[in-house]
C-alpha positions, 0 to 999 in steps of 0.5 A: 500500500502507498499512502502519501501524506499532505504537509505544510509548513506554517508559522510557529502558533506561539510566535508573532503572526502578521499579514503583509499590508502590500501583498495580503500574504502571511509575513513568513519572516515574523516568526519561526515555521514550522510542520504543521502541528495537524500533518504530523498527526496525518503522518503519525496515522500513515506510519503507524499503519506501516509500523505493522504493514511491512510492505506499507510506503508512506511518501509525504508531500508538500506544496510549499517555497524551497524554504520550506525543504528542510521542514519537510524533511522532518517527515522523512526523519520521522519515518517516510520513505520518500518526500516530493516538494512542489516548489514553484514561484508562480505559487506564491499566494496561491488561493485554495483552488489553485493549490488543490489542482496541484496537489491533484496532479502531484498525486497522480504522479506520485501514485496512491492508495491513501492519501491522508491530510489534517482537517485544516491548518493552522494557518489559512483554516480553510478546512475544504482541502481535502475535499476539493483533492478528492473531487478532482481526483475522482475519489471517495472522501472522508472528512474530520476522522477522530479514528482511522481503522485501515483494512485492506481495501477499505478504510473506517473511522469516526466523524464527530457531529454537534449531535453524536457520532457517525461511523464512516467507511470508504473504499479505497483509493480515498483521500481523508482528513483527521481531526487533533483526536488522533494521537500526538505524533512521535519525535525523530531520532538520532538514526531517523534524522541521519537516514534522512539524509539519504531518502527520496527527496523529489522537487517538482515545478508546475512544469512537471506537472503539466499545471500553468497557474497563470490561465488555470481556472481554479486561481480567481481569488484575490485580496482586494482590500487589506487593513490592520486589526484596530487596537483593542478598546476598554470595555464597558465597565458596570458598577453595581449601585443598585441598578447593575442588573438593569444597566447590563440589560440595556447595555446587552439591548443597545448593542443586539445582544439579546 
């Protein structure tokens, strides 16, 4: 079985998170980037599948600046066998549209029985990814999996609702997404680090891919106004004298709160 696991770098969430005013892209210098907190956990599933399956490849892959090279690596020293990296100037700021049709033909050429991608990063939270691959790829899709069951030919696992639970099946191929209920991914060794070194590392461009983002139709969103988050205010601040209920009240009604 192959299964190939989406990656993405992003900023640090405990570091400084900023938009360039002139571009409206994320200003990747304001802080540290990192491996996706949620891809670790999509790679922590594929590998502990092959952990059991000896005869189980896991390839991650990314769509991301060559910045971002050693990033990606983490995943081969957590233990992939293989990593492939679109990397791509035309890419930059590229909507979801865009980045889904790349990922889809990164992915046929890669080959795949899973593909396996968290429910949203942490830094666009467009949470539609994996859906939008699985259409165009033509594949089943399972979303926002608290638990991963892979057996065979088909894969199940447990969606949680606002009402329950739901138990999902699909056949495989499929693309899936996981949610944070899955376990916390393991740290790369000494051996894991040093053998990374030596795997797979392919780069592609759109060229490779047979994708030109300039007339592709999937790339139509833009920023067209941009402005800084104000500074916050001091709120309104009740003194109880006795009418504390009733100022809350009217406070609650002038501003459509109740």
């Amino acid at each position: 079985m192959k299964i190939v696991v989406l990656v993405k770098e992003v900023p640090d969430t405990y570091g400084d998170r900023k938009l360039n005013l002139q571009t409206g892209l994320a200003d990747r210098a304001a802080s540290e980037t990192v491996l996706d907190e949620i891809s670790e956990r999509a790679l922590e599933v594929a590998l502990a599948y092959a952990d059991s399956h000896a005869d189980t490849e896991v390839v991650v892959l990314s769509m991301s600046p060559e910045s971002a090279a050693a990033t990606v690596r983490k995943g081969l020293a957590m233990g992939a066998a293989g990593a492939v990296q679109v990397v791509d100037e035309a890419l930059l700021g590229a909507d979801l549209g865009l980045t889904a049709e790349v990922l889809a033909a990164a992915l046929q050429r890669i080959g795949f029985d899973l593909v396996i991608a968290g429910n949203q990063s942490t830094d666009g939270s467009g949470g539609v990814l994996p859906a939008m691959i699985a259409e165009l790829l033509d594949v089943p899709n399972a979303t926002s999996l608290n638990s991963v069951e892979i057996d065979g030919a088909e894969l199940r696992g447990e969606r949680a609702t606002d009402h329950g639970t739901m138990q999902v099946t699909a056949s495989l191929p499929a693309v899936i997404s996981i949610t944070e209920a899955l376990p916390d991914a393991r740290f790369p060794n000494f051996k894991g680090i040093m053998a990374a070194k030596k795997k797979p590392f392919e780069t592609l461009s759109l060229t490779d891919l047979g994708v030109d983002a300039e007339t592709t139709e999937a790339s139509r969103s833009i920023v067209i106004s941009l402005g800084e988050k104000p500074p916050r205010s001091a709120g309104t601040k009740i003194v109880d004298e006795g009418d504390a209920g009733e100022r809350l009240a009217e406070y609650l009604v002038q501003n459509r709160l109740a």
